[in-house]
N, C-alpha and C positions, 0 to 999 in steps of 0.2 A: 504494500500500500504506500506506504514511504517513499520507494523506490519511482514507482510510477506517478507519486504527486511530485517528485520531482522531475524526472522527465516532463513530464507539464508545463512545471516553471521556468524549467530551462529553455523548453519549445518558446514560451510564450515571450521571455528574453531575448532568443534571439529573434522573433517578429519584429519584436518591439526595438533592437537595435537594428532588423534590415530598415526598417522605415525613416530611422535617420540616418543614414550613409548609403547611398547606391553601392559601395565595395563591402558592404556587412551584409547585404540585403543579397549581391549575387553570394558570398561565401554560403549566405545560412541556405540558400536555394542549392549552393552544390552540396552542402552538408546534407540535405534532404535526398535528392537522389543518390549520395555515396549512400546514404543506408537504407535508402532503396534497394538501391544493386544488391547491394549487400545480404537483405534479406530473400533478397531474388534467388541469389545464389544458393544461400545453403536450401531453403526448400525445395531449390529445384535437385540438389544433392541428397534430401532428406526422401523426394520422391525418388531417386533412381535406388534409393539404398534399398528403400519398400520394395520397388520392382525385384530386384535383385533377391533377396529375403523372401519374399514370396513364393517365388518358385520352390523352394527348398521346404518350406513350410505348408504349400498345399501337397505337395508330395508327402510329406511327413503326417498331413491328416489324415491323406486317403487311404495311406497304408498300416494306420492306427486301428486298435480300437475301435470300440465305436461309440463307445462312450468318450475316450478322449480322441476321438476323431469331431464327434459333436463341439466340445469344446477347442479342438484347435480350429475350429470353421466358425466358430464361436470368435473368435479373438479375430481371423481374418477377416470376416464382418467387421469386425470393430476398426481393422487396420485400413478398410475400405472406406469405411466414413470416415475417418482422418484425414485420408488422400482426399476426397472431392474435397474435406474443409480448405485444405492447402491448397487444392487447385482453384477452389475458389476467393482465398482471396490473395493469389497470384494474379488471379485477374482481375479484380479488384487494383490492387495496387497498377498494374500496368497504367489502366485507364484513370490513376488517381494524378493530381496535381497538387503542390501547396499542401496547406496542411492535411488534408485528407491524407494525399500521400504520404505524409507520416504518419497517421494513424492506420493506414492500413499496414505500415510497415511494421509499424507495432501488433496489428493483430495477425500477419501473416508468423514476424519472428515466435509470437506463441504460439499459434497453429503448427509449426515445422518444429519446434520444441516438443509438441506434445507427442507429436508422427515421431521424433528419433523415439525420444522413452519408450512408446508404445511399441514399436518394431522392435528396441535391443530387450524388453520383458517378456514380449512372445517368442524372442529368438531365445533367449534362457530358458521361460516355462517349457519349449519342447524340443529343449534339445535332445 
């Protein structure tokens, strides 16, 4: 909570200093797409690692079990609505500008946060 009221402040600082200086105002615009990118990157890493993992772990349900066969299809389900969250606000962010596009880069960096944990727990629960 802390964390993110500061992020906040700090957003709302530098607005508030691009607005007196055209050279603060382009810096805090490229500070907003560097962490754009930024978070572009790792979920677009965070999705190839699912893809990657995946394979390995529907193999590993189908030839479970079937009770934990249920359960790792269970968890892939799960891995699946993390991917569209990420894909979604990957695009999201694309089409974002100004401050939206920092907030969306904020909600993609948690959405790609969630997809790693989520992928490195089901890759432990069935190894």
């Amino acid at each position: 909570m802390y964390n993110a009221a500061m992020k906040r402040l700090s957003l709302c600082l530098l607005v508030l200093l691009a607005a007196c200086s055209p050279h603060r105002r382009e810096d805090a615009v490229r500070g907003v797409r560097e962490r754009a990118e930024t978070a572009r990157l790792r979920a677009e890493t965070a999705l190839q690692t699912l893809d990657r993992k995946t394979v390995g772990l529907r193999a590993r349900a189908e030839a479970s079990a079937v009770r934990a066969k249920g359960d790792a299809l269970e968890a892939l389900t799960d891995l699946e609505e993390k991917k569209t969250t990420v894909l979604l606000k990957l695009e999201e962010l694309k089409t974002s500008t100004g401050a939206a596009a920092h907030d969306a880069a904020q909600g993609l960096e948690k959405a790609a946060e969630d997809l790693e944990k989520a992928v490195k727990e089901a890759a432990e629960r069935f190894k």
